[in-house]
TORTOR-624790 format. One record per residue (C-alpha): residue number from 1; x negated, y, z negated. Coordinates in nm, 4 decimals. Layout:
 resi        x        y        z
  NUM        X        Y        Z
...
This chain:
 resi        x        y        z
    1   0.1941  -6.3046  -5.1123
    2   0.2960  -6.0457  -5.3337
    3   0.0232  -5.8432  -5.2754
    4   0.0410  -5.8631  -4.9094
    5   0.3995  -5.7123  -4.9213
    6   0.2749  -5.4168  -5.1539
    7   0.0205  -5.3645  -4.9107
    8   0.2391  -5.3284  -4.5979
    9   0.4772  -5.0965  -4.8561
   10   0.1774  -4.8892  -4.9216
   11   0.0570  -4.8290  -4.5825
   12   0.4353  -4.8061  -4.4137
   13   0.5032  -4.5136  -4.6858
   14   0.1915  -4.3389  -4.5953
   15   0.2364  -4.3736  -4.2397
   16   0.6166  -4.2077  -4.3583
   17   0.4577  -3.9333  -4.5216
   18   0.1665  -3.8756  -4.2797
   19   0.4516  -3.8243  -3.9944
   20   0.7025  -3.5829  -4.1841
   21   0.4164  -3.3803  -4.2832
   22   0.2306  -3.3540  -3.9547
   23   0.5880  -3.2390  -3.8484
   24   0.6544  -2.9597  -4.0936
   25   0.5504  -2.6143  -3.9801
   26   0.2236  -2.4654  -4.1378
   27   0.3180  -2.1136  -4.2691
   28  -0.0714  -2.0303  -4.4753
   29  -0.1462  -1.8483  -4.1287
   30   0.1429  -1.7040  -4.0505
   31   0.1493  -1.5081  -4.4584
   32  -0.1976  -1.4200  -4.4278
   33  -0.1426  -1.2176  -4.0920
   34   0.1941  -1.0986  -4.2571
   35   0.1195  -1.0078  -4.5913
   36  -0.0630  -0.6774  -4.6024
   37   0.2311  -0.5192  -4.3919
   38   0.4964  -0.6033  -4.6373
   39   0.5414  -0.3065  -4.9405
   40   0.6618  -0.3334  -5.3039
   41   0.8963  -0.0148  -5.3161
   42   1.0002   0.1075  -5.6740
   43   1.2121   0.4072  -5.7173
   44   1.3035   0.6581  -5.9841
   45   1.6523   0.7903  -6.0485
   46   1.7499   1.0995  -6.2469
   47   2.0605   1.1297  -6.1612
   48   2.2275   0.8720  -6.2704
   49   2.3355   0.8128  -6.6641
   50   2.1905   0.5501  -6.8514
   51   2.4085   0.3713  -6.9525
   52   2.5764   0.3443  -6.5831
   53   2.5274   0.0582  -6.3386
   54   2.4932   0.1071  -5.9873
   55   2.5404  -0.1857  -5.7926
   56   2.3358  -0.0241  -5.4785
   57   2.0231   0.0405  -5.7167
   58   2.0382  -0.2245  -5.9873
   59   1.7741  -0.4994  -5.9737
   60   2.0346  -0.7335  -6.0503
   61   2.2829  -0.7165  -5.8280
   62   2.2588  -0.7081  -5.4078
   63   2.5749  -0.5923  -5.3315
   64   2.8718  -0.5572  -5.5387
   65   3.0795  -0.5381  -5.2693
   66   3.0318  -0.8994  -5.1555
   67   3.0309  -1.0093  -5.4700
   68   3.4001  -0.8757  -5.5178
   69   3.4970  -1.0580  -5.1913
   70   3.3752  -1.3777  -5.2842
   71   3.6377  -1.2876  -5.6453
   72   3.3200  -1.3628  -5.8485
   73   3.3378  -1.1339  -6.1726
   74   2.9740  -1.0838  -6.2419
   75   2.8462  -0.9467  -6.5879
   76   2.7465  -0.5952  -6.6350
   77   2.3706  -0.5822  -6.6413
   78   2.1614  -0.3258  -6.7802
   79   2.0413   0.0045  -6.6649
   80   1.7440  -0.0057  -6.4879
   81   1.5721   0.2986  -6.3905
   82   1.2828   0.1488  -6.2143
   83   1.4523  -0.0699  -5.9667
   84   1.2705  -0.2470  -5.7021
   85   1.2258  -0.4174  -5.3499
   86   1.0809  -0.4785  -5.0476
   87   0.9907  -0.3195  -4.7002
   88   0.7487  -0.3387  -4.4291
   89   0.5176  -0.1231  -4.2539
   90   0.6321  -0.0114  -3.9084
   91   0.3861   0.1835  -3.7650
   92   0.0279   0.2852  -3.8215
   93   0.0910   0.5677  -3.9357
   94   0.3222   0.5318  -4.2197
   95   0.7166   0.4402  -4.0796
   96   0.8366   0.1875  -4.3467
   97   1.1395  -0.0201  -4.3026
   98   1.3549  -0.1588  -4.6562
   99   1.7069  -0.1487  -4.7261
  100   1.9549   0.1632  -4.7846
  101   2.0279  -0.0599  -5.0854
  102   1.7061   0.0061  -5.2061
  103   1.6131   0.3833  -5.2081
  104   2.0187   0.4630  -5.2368
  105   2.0168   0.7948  -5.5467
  106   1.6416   0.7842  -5.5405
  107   1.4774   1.0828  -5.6710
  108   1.1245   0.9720  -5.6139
  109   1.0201   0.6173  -5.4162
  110   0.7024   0.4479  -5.4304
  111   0.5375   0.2277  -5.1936
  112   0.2548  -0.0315  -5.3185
  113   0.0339  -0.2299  -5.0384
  114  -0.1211  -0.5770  -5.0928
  115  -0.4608  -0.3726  -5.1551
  116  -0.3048  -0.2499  -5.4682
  117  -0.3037   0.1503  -5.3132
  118  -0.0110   0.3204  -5.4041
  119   0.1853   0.5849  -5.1860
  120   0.4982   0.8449  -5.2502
  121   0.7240   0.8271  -4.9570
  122   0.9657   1.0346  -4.7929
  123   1.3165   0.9197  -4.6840
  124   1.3174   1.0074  -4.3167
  125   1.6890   0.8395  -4.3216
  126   1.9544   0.6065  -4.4880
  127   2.2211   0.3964  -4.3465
  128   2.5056   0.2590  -4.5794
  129   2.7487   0.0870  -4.3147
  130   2.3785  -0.1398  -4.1979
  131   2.2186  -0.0538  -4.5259
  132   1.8741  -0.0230  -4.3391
  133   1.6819   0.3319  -4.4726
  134   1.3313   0.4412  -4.3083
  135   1.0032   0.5929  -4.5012
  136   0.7397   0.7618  -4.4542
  137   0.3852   0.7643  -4.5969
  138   0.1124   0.9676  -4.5541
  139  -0.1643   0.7209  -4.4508
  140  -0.3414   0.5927  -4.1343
  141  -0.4256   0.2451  -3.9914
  142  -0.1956   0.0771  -4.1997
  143  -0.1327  -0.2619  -4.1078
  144   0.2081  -0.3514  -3.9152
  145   0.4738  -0.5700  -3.8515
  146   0.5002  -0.7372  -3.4754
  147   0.8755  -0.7556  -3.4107
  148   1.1180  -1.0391  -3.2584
  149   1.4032  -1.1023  -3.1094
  150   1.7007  -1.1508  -3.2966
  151   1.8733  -1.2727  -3.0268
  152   1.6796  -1.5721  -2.9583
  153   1.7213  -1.6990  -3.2884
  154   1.8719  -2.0711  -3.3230
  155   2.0560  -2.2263  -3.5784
  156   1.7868  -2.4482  -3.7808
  157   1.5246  -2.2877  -3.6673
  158   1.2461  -2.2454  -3.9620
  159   1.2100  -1.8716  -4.1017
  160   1.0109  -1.7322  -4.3239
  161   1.0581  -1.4240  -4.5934
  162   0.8231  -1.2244  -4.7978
  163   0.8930  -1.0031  -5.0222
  164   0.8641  -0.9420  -5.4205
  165   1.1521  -1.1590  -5.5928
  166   1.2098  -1.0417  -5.9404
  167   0.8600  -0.7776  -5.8969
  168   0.6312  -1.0368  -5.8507
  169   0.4456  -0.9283  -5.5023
  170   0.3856  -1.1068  -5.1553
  171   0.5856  -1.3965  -5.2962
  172   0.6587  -1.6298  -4.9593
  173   0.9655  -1.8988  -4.9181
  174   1.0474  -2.0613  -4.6036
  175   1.4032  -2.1779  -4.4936
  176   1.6121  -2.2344  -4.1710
  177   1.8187  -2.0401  -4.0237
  178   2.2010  -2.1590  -4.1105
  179   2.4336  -1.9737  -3.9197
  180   2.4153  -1.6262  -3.6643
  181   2.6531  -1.3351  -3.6631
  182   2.8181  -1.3965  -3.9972
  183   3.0544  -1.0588  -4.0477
  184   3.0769  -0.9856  -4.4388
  185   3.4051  -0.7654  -4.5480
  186   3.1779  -0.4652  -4.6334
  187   2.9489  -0.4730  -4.3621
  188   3.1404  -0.4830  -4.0372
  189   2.8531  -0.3114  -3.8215
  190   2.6020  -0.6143  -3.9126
  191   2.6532  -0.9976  -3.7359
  192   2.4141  -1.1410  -4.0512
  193   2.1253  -1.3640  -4.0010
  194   2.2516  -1.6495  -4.2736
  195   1.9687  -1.8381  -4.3979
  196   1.8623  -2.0791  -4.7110
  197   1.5744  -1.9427  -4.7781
  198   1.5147  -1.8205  -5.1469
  199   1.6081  -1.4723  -5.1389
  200   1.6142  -1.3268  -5.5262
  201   1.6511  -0.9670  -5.6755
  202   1.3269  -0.7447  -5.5369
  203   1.3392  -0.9105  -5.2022
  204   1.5848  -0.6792  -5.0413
  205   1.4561  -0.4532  -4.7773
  206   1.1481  -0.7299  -4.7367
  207   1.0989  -0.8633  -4.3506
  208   1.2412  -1.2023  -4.2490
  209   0.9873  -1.3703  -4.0085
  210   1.0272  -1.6655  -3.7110
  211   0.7197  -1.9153  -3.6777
  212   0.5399  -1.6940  -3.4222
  213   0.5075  -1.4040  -3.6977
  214   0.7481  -1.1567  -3.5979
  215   1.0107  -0.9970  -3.7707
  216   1.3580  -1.1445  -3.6782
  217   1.5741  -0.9880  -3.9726
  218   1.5541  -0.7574  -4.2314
  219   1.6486  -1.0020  -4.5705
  220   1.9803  -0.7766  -4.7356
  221   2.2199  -0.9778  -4.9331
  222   2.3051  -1.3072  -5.1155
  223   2.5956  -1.5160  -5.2154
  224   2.5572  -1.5501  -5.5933
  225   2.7500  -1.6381  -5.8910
  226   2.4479  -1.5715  -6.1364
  227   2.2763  -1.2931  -5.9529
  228   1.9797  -1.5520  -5.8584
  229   1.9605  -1.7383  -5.5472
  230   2.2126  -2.0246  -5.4984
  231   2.1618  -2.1192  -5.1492
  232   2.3175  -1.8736  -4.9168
  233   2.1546  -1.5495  -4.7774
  234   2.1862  -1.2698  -4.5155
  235   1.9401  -1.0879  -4.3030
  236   1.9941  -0.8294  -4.1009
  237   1.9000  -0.8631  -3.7410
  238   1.5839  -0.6405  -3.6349
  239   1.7707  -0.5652  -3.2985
  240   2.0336  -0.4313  -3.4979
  241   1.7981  -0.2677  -3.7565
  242   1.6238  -0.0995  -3.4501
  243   1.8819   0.0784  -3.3201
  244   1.9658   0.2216  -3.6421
  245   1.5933   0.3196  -3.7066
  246   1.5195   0.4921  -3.4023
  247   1.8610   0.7143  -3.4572
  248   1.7420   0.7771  -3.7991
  249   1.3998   0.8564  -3.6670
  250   1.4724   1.1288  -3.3984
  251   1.7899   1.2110  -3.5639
  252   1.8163   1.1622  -3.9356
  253   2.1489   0.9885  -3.8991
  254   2.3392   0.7121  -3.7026
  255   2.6094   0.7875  -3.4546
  256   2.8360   0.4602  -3.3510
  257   3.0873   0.4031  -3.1196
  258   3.4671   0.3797  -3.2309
  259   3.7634   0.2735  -3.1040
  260   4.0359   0.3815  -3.3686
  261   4.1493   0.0626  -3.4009
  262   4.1944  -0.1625  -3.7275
  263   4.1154  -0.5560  -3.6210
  264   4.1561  -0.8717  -3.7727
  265   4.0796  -1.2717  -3.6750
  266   4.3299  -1.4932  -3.5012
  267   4.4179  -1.7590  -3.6907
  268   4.6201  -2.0816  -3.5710
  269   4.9374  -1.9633  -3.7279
  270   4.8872  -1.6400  -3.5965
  271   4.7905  -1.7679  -3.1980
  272   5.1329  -1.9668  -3.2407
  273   5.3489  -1.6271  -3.3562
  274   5.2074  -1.4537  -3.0456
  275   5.2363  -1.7078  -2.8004
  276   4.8530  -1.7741  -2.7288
  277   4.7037  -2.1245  -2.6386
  278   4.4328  -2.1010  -2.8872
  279   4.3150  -1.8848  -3.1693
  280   4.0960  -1.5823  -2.9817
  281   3.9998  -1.2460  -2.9809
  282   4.0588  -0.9373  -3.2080
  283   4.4102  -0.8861  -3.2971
  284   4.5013  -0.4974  -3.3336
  285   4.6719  -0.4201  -3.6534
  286   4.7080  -0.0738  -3.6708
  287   4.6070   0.2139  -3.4078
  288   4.4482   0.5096  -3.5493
  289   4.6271   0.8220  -3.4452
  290   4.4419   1.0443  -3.2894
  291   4.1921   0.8405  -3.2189
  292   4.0130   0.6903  -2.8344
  293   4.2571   0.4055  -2.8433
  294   4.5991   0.6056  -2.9582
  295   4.8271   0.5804  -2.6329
  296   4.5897   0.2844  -2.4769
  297   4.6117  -0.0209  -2.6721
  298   4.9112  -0.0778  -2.9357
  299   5.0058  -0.3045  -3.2699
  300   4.9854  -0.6925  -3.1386
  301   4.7320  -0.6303  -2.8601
  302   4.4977  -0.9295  -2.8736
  303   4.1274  -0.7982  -2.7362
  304   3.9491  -1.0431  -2.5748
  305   3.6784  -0.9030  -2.3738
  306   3.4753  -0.5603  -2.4424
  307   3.3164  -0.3963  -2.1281
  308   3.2749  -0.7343  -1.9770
  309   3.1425  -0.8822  -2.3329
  310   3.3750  -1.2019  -2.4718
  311   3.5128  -1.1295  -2.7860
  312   3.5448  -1.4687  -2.9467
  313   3.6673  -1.3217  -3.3157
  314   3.7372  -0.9911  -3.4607
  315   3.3514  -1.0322  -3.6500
  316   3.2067  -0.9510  -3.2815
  317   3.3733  -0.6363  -3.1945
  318   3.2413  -0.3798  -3.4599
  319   2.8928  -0.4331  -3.4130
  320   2.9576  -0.3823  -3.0141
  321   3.1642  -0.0862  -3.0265
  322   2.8874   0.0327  -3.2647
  323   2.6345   0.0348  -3.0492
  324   2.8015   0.1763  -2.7699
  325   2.7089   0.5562  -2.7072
  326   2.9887   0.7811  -2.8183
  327   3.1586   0.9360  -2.4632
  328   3.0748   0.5938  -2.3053
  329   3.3939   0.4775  -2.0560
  330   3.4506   0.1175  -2.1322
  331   3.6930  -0.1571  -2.0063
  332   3.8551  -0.3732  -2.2692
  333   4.0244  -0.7069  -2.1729
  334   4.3724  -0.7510  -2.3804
  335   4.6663  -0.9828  -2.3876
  336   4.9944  -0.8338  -2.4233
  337   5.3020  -1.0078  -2.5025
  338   5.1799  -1.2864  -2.2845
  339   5.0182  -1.1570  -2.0433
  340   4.6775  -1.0771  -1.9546
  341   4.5319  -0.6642  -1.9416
  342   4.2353  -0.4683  -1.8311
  343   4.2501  -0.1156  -1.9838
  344   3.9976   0.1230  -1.9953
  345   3.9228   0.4160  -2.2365
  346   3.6366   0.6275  -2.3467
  347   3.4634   0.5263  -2.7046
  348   3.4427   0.8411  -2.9408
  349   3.1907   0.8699  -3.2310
  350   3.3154   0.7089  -3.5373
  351   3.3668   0.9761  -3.8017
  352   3.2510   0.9549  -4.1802
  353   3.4463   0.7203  -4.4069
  354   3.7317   0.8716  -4.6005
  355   3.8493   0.7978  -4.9667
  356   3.9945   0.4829  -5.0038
  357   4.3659   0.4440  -5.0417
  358   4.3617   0.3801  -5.4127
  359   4.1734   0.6885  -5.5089
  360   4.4706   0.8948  -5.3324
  361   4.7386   0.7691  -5.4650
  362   4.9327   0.9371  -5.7276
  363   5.0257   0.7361  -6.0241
  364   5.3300   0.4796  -5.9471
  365   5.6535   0.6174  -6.0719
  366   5.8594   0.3042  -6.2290
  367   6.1810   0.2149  -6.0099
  368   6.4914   0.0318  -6.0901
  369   6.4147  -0.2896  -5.9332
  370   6.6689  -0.4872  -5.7153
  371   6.7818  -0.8487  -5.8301
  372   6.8640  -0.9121  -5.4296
  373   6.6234  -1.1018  -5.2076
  374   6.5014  -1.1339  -4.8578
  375   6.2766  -1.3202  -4.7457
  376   6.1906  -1.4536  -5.0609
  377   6.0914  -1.1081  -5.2084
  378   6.2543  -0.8087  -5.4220
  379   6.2175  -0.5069  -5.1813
  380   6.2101  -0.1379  -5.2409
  381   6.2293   0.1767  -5.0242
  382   5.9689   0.3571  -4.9495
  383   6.0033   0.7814  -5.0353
  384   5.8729   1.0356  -4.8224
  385   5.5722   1.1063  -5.0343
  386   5.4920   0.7270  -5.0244
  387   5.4955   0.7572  -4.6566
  388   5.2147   1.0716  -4.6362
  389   5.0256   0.9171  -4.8794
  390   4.9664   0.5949  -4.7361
  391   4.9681   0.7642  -4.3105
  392   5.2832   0.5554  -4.2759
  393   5.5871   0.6480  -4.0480
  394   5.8332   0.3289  -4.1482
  395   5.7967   0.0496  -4.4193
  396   5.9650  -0.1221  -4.7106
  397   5.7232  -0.2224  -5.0045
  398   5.7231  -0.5910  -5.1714
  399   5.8199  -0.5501  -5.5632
  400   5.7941  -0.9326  -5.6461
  401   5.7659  -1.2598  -5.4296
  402   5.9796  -1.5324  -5.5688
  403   6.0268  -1.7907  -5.3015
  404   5.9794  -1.8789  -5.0102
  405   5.8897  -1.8244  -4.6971
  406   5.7116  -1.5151  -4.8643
  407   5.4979  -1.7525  -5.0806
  408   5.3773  -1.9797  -4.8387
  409   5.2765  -1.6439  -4.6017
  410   5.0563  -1.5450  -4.9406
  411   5.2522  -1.2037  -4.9148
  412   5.1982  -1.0019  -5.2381
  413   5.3212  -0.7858  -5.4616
  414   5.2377  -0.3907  -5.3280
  415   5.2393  -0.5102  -4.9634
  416   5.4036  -0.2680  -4.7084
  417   5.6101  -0.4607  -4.4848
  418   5.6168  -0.2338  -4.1418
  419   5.6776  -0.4210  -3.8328
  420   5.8682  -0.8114  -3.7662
  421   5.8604  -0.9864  -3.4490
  422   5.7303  -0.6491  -3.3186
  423   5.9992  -0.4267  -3.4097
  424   5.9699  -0.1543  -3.6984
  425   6.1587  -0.1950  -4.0616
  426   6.2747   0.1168  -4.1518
  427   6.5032  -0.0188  -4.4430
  428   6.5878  -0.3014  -4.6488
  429   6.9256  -0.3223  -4.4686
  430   6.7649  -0.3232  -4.1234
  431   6.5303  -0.5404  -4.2342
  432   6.8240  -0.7739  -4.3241
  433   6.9774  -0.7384  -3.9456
  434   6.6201  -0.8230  -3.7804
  435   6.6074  -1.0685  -4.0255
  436   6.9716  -1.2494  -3.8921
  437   6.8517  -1.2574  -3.5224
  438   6.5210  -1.3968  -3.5799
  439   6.3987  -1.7696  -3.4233
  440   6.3761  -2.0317  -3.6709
  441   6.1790  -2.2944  -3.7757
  442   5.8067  -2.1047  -3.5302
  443   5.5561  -1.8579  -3.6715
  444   5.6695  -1.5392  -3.6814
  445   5.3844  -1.2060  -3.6585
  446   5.4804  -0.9986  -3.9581
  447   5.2530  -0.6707  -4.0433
  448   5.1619  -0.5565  -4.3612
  449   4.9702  -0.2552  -4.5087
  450   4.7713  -0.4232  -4.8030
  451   4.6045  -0.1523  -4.9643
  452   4.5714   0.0845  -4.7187
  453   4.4490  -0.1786  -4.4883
  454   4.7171  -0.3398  -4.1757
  455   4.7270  -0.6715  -4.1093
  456   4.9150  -0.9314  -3.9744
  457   5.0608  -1.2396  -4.1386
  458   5.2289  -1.5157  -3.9754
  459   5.6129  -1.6019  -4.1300
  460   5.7524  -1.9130  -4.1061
  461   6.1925  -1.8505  -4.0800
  462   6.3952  -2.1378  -4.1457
């Protein structure tokens, strides 16, 4: 009896296993066609001290940037002046994609092929706001890449990288793909690829792949606490990528689109203070001056469609704007204090980044602090110097927040207040006044310069 029962076990197990693995994707074909166009890519820097860390070269570290947004404090790692990782042979005759990342301070970059032959490349071009660079070899009848679509790409659909994790070469892992056009803080040009498959130091600048061998992403960052994988990682879309490498191919450089705007998400707290029926679109936050959009769109402007395109979140717009050619005329689809807009206006090139705010401003002069509060927080004027430095025309800064509603809006200490319910605060006292004849008990859309950054924060008045 008993042995009957094992038996059916047994043979209902293998049956089990027989069906899952019949059902798994094969990838041994796939990495043998794929393999000898993928590079190893080590670089030498001389310009760098050693006992400095660069978080674009160092083998330990993908981006320190996204690192600092996740508020992980990560360790400081050694010097390395033999950093490494990935790329992938483009063309025939030599074009090699890896990451800006990658090749970033390089003084001299070398490419290795699976057949062990070793090449100095040239940087034809370098891309920090994609981080996507472009080499060149002198060779012929190298093997290539075929390339995708990164736009046909499905969440869970099986991916593959390759690349050389922690300098060991060719290494393969295989994943899904877990969520498309994921917008990182420092990287507003790129809508990620976010995947699980095992992406490790080395890897960067190494091809992700879909089951039919093509290149779907470019494999750039990961989420870590540790510097090693832990789960979450980001690929840049080859459509994307393509655009940039053709620029830097005929060009040397990339020229994007710009609207002189400064965007952030809707939120449900922030859809309720301006009156919309759900949380949508790109809110404006500040207007560049000067810019394509100074005149056209203004501070509260909710943009919802771009040339035609739906702009479900503020992630969406940069990497549209980017890719649209600088004197293109474009239509943009806004609600304004209620009501629905079509403006149009032409997109200008987006110029080079400046300094950021922090590295311009003068050291902070101590100021008798007030004991009065509004709001919940100790305010203080602004001085005329304050204003220049930080491109402001009207604004009171937050000294402390000690109650609320100021708490609960996560205001903080060194915000700007400059605009309530749409009007400007030019003083603590007129503050006060707007203050008095403001609805209670609803959200109210309050904007603050954090840093050198606008925003709006929603401000609950009872």
């Amino acid at each position: 009896m008993y042995q009957r029962w094992f038996g059916l076990i047994l043979g209902l197990c293998l049956f089990t296993h027989s069906v899952g693995a019949h059902n798994l994707p094969q990838f041994t074909q796939l990495v043998k066609r794929a393999s000898p166009a993928v590079v190893n890519i080590t670089t030498q820097s001389t310009n760098l001290a050693p006992d400095q860390t660069d978080p674009l070269n160092s083998e330990q570290l993908f981006d320190e940037l996204y690192r600092r947004f996740f508020d992980e404090r990560g360790q400081s790692v050694p010097f390395d002046t033999n950093p490494r990782g990935s790329g992938f042979i483009l063309s025939a005759d030599g074009y090699i994609v890896t990451n800006h990342h990658v090749v970033a301070k390089a003084s001299e970059i070398t490419v290795k092929l699976s057949d062990r032959r070793e090449f100095k490349a040239q940087l034809i071009g370098s891309d920090l706001r994609t981080d996507v660079a472009l080499l060149k070899v002198s060779a012929k009848n190298l093997p290539t890449v075929k390339l995708g679509n990164s736009d046909r790409l499905e969440v869970g659909e099986w991916v593959l990288a390759i690349g050389s994790p922690f300098g060991f070469d060719h290494s393969a892992t295989s994943g899904i793909v877990s969520a498309l056009g994921r917008n990182l803080p420092s990287d507003n040009y790129v809508p990620f690829i976010q995947t699980d498959v095992a992406i490790n130091p080395g890897n960067s600048g190494g091809p992700l792949f879909n089951l039919a061998g093509q290149v779907v992403g470019i494999n750039s960052q990961i989420y870590s606490r540790s510097g090693g994988f832990m789960g979450v990682s980001f690929a840049i879309p080859i459509k994307v990528a393509m655009s940039v490498i053709e620029q830097l191919k005929t060009q040397g450089y990339v020229s994007r689109g710009w609207l002189g705007v400064y965007i952030q998400d809707v939120d449900q707290e922030l859809a309720e203070s301006f009156n919309l029926l759900k949380p949508t679109g790109a809110l404006v936050a500040q207007v560049t001056e000067g810019g394509p959009a100074e005149g056209i769109l203004h501070i509260g402007d909710v943009i919802l469609e771009f040339n035609g395109k739906p702009v479900p979140n503020a992630a969406v717009l940069p990497s549209i704007v980017g890719m649209t050619a600088a004197g293109t005329p474009v239509y943009l689809t806004i609600m304004r204090d209620g009501q629905r807009q079509t403006l149009s206006l032409v997109v200008s090139e987006l110029p080079a980044p400046e300094l950021p705010v922090e590295d311009l401003m003068p050291p902070a002069q101590p100021e008798p602090m007030s004991a009065s509060t509004l709001l919940g927080m100790e305010l203080s004027e602004l001085n005329h110097k304050d204003k220049q430095v930080l491109k402001l025309k009207q604004g009171v800064a937050v000294d402390k927040v000690v109650s609320e509603p100021a708490l609960s809006a996560k205001i903080e200490a060194g915000d700007i207040l400059t605009l309530i319910d749409g009007k400007p605060i030019h003083s603590r006292a007129q503050l006060a006044t707007l203050v008095q004849n403001l609805p209670r008990a609803r959200m109210i859309p309050l904007l603050v310069n954090r840093q050198g950054a606008a925003r709006f924060i929603a401000l609950k008045v009872n």
